[in-house]
KOLGU-4560 file (N, C-alpha, C; in nm, 3 decimals, padded with zeros to 5 digits):
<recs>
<n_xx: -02.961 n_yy: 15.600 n_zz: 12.884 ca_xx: -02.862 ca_yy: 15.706 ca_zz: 12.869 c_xx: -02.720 c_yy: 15.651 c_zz: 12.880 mol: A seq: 1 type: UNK>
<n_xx: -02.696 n_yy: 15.556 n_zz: 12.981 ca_xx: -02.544 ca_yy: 15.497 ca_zz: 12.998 c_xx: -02.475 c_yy: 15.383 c_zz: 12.830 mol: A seq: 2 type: UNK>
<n_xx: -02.611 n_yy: 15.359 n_zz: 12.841 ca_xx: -02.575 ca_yy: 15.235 ca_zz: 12.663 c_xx: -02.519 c_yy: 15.386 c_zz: 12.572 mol: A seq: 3 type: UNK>
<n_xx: -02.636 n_yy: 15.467 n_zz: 12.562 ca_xx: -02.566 ca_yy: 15.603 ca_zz: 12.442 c_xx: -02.459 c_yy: 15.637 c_zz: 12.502 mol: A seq: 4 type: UNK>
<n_xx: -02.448 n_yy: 15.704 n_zz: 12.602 ca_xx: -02.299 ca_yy: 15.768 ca_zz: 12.660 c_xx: -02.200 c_yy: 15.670 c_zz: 12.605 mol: A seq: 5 type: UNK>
<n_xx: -02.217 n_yy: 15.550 n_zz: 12.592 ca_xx: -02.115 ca_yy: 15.446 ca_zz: 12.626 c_xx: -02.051 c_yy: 15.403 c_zz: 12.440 mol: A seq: 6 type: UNK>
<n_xx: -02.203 n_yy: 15.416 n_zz: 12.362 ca_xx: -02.164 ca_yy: 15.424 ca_zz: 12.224 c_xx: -02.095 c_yy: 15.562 c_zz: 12.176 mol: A seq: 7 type: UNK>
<n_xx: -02.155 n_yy: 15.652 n_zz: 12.238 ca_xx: -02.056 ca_yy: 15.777 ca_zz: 12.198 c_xx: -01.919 c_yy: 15.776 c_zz: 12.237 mol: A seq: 8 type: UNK>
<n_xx: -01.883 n_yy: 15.723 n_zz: 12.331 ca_xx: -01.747 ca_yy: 15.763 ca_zz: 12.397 c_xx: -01.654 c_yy: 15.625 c_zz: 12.263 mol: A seq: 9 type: UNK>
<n_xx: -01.693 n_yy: 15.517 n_zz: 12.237 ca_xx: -01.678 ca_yy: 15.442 ca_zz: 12.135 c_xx: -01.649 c_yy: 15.515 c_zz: 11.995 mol: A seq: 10 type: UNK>
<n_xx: -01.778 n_yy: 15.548 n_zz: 11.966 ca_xx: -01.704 ca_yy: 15.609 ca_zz: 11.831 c_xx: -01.670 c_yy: 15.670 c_zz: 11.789 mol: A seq: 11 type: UNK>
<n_xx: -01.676 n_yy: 15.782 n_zz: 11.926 ca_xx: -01.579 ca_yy: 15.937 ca_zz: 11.899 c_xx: -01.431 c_yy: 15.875 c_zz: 11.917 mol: A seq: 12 type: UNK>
<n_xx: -01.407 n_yy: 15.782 n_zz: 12.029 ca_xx: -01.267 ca_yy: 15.757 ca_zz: 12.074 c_xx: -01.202 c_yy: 15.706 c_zz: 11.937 mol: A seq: 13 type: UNK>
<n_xx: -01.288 n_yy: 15.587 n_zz: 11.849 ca_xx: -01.253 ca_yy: 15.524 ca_zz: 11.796 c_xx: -01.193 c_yy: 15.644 c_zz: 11.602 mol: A seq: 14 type: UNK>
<n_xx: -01.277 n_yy: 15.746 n_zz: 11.608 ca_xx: -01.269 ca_yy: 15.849 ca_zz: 11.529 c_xx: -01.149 c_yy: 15.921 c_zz: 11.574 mol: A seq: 15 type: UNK>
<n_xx: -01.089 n_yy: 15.931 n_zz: 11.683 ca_xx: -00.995 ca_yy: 16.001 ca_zz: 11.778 c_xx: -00.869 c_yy: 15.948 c_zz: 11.694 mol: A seq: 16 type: UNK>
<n_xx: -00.896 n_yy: 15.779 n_zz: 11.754 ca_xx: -00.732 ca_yy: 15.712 ca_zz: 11.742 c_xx: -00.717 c_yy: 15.645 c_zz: 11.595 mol: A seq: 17 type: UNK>
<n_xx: -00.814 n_yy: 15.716 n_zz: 11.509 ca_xx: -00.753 ca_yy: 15.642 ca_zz: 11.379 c_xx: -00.714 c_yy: 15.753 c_zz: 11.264 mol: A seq: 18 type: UNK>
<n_xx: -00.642 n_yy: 15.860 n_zz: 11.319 ca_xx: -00.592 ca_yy: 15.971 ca_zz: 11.199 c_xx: -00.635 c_yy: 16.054 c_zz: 11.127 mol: A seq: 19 type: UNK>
<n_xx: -00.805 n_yy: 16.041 n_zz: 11.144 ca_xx: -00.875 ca_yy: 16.134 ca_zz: 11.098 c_xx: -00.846 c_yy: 16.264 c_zz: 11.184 mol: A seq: 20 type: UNK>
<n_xx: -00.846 n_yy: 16.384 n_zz: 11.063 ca_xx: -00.767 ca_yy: 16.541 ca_zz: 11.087 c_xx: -00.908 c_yy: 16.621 c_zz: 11.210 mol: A seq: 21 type: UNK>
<n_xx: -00.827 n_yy: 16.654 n_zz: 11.314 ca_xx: -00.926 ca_yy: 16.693 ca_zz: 11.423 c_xx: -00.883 c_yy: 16.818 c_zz: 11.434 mol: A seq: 22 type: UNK>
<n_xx: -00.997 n_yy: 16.962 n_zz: 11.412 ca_xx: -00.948 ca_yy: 17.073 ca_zz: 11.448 c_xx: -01.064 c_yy: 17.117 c_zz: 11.631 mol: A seq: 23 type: UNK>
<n_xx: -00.991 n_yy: 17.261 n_zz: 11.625 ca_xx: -01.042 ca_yy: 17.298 ca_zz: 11.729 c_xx: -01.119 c_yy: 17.419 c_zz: 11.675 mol: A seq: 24 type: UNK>
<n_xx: -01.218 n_yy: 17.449 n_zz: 11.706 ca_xx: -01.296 ca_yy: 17.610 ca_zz: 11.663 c_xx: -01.168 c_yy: 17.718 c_zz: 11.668 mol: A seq: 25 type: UNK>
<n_xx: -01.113 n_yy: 17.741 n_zz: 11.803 ca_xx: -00.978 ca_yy: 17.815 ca_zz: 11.841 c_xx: -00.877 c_yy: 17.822 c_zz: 11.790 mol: A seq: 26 type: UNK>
<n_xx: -00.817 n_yy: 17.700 n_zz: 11.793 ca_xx: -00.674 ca_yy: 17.688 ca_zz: 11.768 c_xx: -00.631 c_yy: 17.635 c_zz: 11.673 mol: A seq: 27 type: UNK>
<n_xx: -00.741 n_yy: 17.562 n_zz: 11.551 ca_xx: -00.738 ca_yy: 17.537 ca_zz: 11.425 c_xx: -00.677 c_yy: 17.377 c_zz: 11.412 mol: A seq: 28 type: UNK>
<n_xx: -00.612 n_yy: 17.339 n_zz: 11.349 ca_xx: -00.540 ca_yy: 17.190 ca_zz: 11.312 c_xx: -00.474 c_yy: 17.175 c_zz: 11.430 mol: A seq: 29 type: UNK>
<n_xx: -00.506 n_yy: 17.047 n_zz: 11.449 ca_xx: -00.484 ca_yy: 16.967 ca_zz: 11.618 c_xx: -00.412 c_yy: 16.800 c_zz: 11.563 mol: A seq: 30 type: UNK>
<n_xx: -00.300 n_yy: 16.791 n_zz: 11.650 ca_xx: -00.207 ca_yy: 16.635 ca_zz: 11.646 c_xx: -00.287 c_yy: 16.561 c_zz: 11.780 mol: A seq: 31 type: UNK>
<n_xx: -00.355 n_yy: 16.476 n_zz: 11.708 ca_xx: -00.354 ca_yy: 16.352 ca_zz: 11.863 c_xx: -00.247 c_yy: 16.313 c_zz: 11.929 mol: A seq: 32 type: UNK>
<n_xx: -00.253 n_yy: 16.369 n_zz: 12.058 ca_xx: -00.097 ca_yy: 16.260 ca_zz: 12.138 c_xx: -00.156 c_yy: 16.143 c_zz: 12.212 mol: A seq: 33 type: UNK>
<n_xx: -00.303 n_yy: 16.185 n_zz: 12.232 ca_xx: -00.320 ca_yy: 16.051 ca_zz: 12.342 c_xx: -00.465 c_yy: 16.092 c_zz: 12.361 mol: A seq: 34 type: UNK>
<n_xx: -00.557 n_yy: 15.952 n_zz: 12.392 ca_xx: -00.681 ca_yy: 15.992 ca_zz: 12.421 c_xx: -00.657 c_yy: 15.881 c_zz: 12.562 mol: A seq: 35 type: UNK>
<n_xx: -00.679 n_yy: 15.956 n_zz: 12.681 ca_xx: -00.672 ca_yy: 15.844 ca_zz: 12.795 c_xx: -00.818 c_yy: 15.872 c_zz: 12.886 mol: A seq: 36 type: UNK>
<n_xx: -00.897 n_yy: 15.739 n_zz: 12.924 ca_xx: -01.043 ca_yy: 15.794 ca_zz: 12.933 c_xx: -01.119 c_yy: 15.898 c_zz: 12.864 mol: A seq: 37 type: UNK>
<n_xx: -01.143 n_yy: 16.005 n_zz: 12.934 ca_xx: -01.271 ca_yy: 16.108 ca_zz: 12.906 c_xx: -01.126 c_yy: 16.205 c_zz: 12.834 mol: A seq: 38 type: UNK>
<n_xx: -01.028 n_yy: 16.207 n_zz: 12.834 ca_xx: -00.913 ca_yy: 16.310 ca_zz: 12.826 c_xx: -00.865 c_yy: 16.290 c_zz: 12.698 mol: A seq: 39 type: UNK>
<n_xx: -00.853 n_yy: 16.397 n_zz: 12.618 ca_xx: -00.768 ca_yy: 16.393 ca_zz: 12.506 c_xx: -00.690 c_yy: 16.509 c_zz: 12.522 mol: A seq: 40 type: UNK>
<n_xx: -00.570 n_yy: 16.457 n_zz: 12.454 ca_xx: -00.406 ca_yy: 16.580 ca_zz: 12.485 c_xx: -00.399 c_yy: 16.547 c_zz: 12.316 mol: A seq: 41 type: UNK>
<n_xx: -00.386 n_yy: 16.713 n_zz: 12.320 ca_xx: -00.310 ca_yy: 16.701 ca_zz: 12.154 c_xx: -00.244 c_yy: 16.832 c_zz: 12.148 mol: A seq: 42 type: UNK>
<n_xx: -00.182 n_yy: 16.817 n_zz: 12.035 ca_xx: -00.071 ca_yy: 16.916 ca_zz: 12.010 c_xx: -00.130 c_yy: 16.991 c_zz: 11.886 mol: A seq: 43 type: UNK>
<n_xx: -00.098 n_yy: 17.118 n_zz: 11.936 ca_xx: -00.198 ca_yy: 17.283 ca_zz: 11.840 c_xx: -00.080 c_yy: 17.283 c_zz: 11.752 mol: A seq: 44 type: UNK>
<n_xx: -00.119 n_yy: 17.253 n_zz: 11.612 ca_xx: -00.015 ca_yy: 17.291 ca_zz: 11.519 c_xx: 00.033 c_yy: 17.422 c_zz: 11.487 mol: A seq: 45 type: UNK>
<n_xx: -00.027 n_yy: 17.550 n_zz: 11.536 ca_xx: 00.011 ca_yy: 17.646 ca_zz: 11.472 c_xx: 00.099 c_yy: 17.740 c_zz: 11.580 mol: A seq: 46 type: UNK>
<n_xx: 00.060 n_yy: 17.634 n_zz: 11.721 ca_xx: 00.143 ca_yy: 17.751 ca_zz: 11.825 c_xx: 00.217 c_yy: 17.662 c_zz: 11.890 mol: A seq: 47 type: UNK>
<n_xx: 00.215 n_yy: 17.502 n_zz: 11.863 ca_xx: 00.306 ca_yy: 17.447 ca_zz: 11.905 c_xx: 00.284 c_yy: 17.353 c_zz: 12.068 mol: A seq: 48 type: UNK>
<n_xx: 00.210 n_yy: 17.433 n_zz: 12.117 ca_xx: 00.154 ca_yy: 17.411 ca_zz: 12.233 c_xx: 00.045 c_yy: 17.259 c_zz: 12.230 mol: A seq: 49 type: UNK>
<n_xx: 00.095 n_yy: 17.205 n_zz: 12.409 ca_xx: -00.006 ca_yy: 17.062 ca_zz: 12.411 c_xx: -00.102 c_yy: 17.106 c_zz: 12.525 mol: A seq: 50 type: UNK>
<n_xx: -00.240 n_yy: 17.091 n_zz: 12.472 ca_xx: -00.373 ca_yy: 17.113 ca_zz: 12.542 c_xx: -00.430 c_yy: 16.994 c_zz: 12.591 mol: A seq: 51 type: UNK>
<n_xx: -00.559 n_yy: 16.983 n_zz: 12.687 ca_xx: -00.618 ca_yy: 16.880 ca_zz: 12.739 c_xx: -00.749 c_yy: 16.877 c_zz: 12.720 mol: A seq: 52 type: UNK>
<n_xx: -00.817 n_yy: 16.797 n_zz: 12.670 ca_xx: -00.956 ca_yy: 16.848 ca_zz: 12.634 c_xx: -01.049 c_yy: 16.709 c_zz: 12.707 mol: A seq: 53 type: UNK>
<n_xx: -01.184 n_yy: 16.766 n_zz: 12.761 ca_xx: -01.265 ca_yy: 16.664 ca_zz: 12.809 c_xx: -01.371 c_yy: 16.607 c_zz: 12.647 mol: A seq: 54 type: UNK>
<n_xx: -01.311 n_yy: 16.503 n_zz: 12.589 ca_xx: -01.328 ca_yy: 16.470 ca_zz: 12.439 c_xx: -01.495 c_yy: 16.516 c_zz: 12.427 mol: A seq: 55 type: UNK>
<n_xx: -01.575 n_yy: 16.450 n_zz: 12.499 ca_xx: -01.706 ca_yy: 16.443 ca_zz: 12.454 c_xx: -01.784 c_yy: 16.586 c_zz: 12.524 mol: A seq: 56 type: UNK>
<n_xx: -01.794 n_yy: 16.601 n_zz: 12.595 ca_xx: -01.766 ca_yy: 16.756 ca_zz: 12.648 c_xx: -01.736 c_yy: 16.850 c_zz: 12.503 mol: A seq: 57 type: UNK>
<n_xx: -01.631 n_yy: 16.843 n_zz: 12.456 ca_xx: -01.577 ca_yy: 16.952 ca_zz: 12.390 c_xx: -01.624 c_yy: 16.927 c_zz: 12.259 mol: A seq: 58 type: UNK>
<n_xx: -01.660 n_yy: 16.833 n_zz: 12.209 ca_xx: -01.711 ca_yy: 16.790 ca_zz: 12.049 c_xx: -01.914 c_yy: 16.799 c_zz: 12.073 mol: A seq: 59 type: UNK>
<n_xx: -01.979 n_yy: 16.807 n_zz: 12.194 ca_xx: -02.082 ca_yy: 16.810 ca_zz: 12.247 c_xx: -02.102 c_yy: 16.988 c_zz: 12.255 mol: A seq: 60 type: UNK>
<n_xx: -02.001 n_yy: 17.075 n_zz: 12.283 ca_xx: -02.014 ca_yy: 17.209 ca_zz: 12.241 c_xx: -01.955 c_yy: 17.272 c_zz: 12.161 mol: A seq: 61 type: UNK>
<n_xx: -01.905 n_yy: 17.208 n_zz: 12.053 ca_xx: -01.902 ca_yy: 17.294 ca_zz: 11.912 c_xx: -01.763 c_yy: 17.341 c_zz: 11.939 mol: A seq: 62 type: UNK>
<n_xx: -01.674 n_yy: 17.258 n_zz: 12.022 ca_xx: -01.542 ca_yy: 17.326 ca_zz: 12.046 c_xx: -01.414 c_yy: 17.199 c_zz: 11.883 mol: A seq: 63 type: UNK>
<n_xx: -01.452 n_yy: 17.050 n_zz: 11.930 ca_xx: -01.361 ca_yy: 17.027 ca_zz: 11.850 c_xx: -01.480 c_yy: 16.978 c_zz: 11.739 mol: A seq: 64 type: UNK>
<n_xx: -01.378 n_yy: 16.927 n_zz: 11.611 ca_xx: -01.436 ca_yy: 16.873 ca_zz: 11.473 c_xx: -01.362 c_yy: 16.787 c_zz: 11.465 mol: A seq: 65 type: UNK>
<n_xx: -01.419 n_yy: 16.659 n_zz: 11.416 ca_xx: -01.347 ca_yy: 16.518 ca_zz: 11.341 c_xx: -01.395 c_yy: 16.508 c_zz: 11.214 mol: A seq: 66 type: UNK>
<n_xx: -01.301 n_yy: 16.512 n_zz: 11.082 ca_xx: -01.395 ca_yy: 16.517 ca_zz: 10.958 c_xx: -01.377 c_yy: 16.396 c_zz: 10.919 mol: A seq: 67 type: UNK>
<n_xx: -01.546 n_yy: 16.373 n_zz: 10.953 ca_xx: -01.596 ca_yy: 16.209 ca_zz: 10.921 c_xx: -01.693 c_yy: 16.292 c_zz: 10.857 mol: A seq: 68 type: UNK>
<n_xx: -01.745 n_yy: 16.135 n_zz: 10.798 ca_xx: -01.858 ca_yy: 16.184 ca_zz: 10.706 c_xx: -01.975 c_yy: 16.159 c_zz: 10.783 mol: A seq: 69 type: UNK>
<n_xx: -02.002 n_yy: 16.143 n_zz: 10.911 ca_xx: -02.122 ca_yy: 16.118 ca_zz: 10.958 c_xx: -02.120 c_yy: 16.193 c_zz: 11.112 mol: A seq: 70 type: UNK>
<n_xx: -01.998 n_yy: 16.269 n_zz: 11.084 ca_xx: -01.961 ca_yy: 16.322 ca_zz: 11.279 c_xx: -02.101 c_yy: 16.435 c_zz: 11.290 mol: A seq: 71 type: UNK>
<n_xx: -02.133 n_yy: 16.503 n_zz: 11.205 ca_xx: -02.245 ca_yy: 16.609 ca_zz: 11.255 c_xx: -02.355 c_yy: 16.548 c_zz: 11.318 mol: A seq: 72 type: UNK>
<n_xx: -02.398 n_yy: 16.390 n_zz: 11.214 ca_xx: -02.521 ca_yy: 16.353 ca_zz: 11.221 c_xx: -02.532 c_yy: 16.259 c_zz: 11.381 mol: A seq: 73 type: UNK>
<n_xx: -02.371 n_yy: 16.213 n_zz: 11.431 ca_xx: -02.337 ca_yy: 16.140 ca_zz: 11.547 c_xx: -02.322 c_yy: 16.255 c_zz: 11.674 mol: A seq: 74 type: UNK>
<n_xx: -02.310 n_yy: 16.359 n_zz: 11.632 ca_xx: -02.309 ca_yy: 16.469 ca_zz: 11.753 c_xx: -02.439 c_yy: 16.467 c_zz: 11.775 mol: A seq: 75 type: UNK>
<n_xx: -02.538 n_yy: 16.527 n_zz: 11.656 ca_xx: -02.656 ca_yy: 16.496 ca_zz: 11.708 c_xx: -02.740 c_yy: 16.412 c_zz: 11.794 mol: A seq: 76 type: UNK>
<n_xx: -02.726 n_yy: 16.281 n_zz: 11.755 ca_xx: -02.752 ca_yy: 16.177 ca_zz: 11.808 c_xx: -02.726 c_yy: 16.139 c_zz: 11.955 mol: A seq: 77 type: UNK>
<n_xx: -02.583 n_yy: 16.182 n_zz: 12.001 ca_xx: -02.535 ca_yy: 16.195 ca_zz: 12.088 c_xx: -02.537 c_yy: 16.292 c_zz: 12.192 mol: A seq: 78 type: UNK>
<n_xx: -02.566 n_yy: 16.397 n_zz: 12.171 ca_xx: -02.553 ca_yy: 16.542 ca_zz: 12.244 c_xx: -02.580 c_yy: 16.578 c_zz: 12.351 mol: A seq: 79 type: UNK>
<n_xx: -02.706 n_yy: 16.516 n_zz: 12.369 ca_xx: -02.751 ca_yy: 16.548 ca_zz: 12.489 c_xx: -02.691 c_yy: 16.441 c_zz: 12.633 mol: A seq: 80 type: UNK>
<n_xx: -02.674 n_yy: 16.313 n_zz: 12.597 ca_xx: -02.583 ca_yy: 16.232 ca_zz: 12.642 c_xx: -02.429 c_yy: 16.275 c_zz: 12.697 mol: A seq: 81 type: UNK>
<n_xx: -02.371 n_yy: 16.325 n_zz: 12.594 ca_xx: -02.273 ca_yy: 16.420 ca_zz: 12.578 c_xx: -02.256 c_yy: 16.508 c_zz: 12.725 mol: A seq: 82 type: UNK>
<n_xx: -02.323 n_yy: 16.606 n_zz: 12.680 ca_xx: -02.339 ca_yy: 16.727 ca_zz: 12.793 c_xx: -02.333 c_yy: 16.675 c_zz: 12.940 mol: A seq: 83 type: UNK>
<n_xx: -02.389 n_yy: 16.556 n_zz: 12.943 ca_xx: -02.436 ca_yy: 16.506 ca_zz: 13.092 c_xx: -02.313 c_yy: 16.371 c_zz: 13.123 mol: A seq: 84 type: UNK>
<n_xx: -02.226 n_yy: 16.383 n_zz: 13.053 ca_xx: -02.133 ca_yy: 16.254 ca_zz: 13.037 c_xx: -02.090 c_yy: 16.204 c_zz: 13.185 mol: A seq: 85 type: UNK>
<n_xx: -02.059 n_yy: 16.343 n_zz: 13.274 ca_xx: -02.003 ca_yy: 16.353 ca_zz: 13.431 c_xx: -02.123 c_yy: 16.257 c_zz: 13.500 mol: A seq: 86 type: UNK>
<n_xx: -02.282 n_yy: 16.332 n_zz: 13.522 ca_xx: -02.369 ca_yy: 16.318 ca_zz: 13.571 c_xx: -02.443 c_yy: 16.142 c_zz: 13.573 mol: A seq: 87 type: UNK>
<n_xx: -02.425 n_yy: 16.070 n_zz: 13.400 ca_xx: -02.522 ca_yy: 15.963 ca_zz: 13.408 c_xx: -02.442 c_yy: 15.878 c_zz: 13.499 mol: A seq: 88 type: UNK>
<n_xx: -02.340 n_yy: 15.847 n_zz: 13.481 ca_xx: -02.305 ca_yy: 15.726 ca_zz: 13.605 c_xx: -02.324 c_yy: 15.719 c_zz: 13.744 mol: A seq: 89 type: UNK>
<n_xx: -02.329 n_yy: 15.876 n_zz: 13.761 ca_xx: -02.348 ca_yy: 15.849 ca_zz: 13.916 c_xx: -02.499 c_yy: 15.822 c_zz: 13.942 mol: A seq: 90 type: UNK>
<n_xx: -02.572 n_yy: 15.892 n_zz: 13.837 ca_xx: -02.742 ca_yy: 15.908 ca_zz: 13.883 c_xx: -02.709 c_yy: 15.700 c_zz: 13.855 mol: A seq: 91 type: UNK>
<n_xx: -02.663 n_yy: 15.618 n_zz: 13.756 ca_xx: -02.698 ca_yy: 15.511 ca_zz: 13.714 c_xx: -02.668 c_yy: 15.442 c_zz: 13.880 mol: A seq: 92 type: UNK>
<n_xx: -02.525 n_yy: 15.463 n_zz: 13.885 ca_xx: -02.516 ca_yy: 15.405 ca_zz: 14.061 c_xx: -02.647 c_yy: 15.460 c_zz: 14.187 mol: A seq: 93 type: UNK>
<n_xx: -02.673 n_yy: 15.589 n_zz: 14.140 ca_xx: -02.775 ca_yy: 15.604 ca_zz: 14.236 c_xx: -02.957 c_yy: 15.527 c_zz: 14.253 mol: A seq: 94 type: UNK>
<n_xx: -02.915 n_yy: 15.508 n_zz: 14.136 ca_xx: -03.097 ca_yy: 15.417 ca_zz: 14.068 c_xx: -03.082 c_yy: 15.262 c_zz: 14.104 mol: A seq: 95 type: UNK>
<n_xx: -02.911 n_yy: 15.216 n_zz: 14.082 ca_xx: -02.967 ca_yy: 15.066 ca_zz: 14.130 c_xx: -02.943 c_yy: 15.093 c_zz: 14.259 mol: A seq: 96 type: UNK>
<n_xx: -02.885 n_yy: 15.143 n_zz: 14.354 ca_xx: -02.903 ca_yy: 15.160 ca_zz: 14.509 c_xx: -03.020 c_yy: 15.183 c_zz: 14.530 mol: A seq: 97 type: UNK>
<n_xx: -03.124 n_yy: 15.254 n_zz: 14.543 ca_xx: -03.252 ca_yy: 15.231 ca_zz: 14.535 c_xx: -03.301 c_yy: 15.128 c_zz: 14.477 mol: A seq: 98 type: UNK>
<n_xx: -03.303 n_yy: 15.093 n_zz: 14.400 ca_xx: -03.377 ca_yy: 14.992 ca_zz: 14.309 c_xx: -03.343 c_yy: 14.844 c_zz: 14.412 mol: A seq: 99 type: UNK>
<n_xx: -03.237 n_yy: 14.855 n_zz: 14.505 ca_xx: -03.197 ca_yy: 14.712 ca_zz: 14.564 c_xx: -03.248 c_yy: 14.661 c_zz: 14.662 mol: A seq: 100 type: UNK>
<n_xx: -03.318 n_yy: 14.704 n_zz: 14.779 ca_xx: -03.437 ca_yy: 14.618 ca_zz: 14.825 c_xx: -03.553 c_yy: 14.593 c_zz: 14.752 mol: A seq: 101 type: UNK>
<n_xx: -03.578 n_yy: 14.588 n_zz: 14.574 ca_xx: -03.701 ca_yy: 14.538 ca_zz: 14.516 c_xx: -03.631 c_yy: 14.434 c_zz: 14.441 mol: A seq: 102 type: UNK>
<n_xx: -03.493 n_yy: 14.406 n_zz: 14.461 ca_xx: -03.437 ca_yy: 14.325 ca_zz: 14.360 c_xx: -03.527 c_yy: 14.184 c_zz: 14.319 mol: A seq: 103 type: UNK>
<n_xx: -03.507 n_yy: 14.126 n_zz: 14.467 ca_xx: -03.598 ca_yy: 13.973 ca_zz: 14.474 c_xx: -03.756 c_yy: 13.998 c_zz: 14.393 mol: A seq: 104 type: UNK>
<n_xx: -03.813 n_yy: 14.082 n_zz: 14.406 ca_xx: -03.911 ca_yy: 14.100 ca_zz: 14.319 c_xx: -03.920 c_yy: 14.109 c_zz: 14.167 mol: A seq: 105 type: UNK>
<n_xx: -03.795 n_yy: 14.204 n_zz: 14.093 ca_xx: -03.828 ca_yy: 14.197 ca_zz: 14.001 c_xx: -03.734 c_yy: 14.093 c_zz: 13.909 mol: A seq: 106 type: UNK>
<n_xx: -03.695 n_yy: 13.946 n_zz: 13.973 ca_xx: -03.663 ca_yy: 13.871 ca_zz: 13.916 c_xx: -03.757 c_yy: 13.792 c_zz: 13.830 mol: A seq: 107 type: UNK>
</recs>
């Protein structure tokens, strides 16, 4: 789950910062100002206003669109990863803490 989380946050980010036109279900045609970590800020063209969006979160529920030619088939792929974006790292820190008195074994 952390390798997918980790390719999604990649090629959504990477779909983010290269000019492809990103709307919102809501607020329609959206300006990238900045994608910093999990956070994207952009500016709502029609009201002028700058919003904050949790990127994969919000493209994981049908809130934003990137028109690529493969973004539907990469949401898919991604989605469920997506949804849980908060959750896998900590469960991942919580699995090798357990997992660490068998270390010497499963070398």
């Amino acid at each position: 789950d952390m390798v997918l989380l980790q390719d999604a946050q990649q090629y959504f980010g990477g779909l983010i910062t290269s000019n492809i036109p990103v709307t919102h279900k809501a607020f329609g045609e959206l300006e990238v100002v900045a994608l910093k970590g999990e956070y994207l800020s952009v500016h709502i063209k029609k009201t002028g206003e700058t919003k904050m969006f949790v990127l994969l979160n919000s493209i994981a529920n049908g809130f934003l669109k990137i028109a690529a030619d493969d973004f539907e088939e990469k949401v898919a792929l991604y989605k469920a990863v997506m949804l849980r974006e908060r959750d896998i790292p900590s469960r991942l820190t919580s699995a090798q803490t357990a997992m660490q008195p068998y270390a010497k074994y499963l070398d």
